[in-house]
Structure formats: C-alpha cells, structure tokens
N, C-alpha and C positions, 0 to 999 in steps of 0.2 A: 258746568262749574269747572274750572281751571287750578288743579292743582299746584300750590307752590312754595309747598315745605315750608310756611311761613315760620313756624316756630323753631326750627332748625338754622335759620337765616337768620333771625330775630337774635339770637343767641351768640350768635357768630360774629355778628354788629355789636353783641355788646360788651363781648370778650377783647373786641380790638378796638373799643374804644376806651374801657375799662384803661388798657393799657397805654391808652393815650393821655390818662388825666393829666393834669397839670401842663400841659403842651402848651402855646402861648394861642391861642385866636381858634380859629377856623380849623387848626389841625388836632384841636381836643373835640372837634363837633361834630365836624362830616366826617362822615365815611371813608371818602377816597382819599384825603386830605390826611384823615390818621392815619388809614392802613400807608399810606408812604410812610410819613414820619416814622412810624414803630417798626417799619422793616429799616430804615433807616440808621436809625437809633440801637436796634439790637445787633448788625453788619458793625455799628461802631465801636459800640460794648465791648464785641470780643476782640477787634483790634487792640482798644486800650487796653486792656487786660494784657495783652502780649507788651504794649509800651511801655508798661508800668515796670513791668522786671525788667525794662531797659533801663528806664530810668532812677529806678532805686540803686540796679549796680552803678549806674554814673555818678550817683551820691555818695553812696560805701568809696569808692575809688578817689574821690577830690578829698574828702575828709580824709582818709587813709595820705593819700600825697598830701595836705597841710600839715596833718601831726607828723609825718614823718621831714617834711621842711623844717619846723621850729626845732626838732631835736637840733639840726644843724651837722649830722656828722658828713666826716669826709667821705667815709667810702660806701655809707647809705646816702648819696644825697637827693632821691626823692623816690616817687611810688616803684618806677620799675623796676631799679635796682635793687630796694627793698623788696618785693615779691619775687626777683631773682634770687638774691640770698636766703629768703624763706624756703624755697625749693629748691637751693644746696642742701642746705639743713637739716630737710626733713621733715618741715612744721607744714602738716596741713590742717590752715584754719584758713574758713571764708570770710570773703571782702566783707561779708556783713560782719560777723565777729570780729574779725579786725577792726574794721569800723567805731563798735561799741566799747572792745577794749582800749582804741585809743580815745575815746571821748570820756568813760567811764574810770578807767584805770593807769594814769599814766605812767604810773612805775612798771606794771604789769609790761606796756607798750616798748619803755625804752628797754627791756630785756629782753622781749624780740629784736628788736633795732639791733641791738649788741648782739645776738645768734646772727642775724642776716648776717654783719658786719663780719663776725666770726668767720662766715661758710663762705666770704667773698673772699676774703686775704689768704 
C-alpha cells in the first residue's frame, strides 16, 4: 500500500481552489489553472495596493490645481505655486485635506490661497 498524505493534499486543493471562486471557467476548477490565477492575482493585489496611494494623491493634486485655477489670483496661479507659498507660510496640511477643504469649504480654501499669496510677495 502506497502512502500518499491524501488528506493533507485533499485540503491543500481545496484551500486554493476555495480561493479561486468566482474566477471565470476552468481557472475556478482545476487545480493547476487556479493555483496560477491566485498566485497571479494576489502578486496583483499588492501592486495595486501600492497604485492606489499613487493614484489617490493624483486626484488630491488636479482637484487642488482646479480650485486653486477658479480662484483666479495672480500671484497663486495654480497647484505649484500654491504649495510653494503654503510652505513659505508654514501651513502644513496634506493634499488630501486640502483637497476636502477645497471641495467642502471654500471660504476656509481661499484664506489659504491669500496666506500662500501672502508668504510669496
């Protein structure tokens, strides 16, 4: 009789297919087919993970540069100049809070705007 950890094995297949549910075809069924996809898939996971706080501050930053455009002033006239004069200033708030306060609050916004503006002249 030939030993062969069957229950052990059994287990192992069903852990990684378990984690293949909802896969489309063949790669929720078989074995070899899943275990790609899910090593696949989890190698993906934590790239995006790292994409995502890419791409959230690329949104904080274009929102930040449009409310700082419609103010329209001269010597803030857009994102970099405006986080230049913030850090004359002294104000340290993140592109995500800036963000919010300029969607949320825009008198709050343009009294930054006017400190940048200040700390550049």
């Amino acid at each position: 009789m030939r030993a062969t950890n069957a229950p052990a094995s059994r287990e192992r297949r069903r852990r990684r297919l378990k984690l293949a549910r909802g896969f489309y075809g063949a790669r929720s069924k078989q074995f070899r087919l899943a275990t790609e996809a899910v090593d696949r898939a989890q190698r993906l996971a934590t790239w995006h993970r790292k994409l995502r706080k890419r791409d959230f501050r690329q949104l904080w930053i274009a929102r930040i540069n449009a409310a700082v455009r419609n103010l329209g002033d001269a010597k803030v006239p857009n994102y970099s100049r405006f986080i230049e004069g913030l850090t004359k200033a002294g104000v340290t708030v993140n592109r995500k809070m800036l963000s919010e306060i300029a969607i949320a609050d825009a008198e709050g916004f343009k009294a930054l705007v006017a400190k940048a503006a200040a700390a550049l002249a």
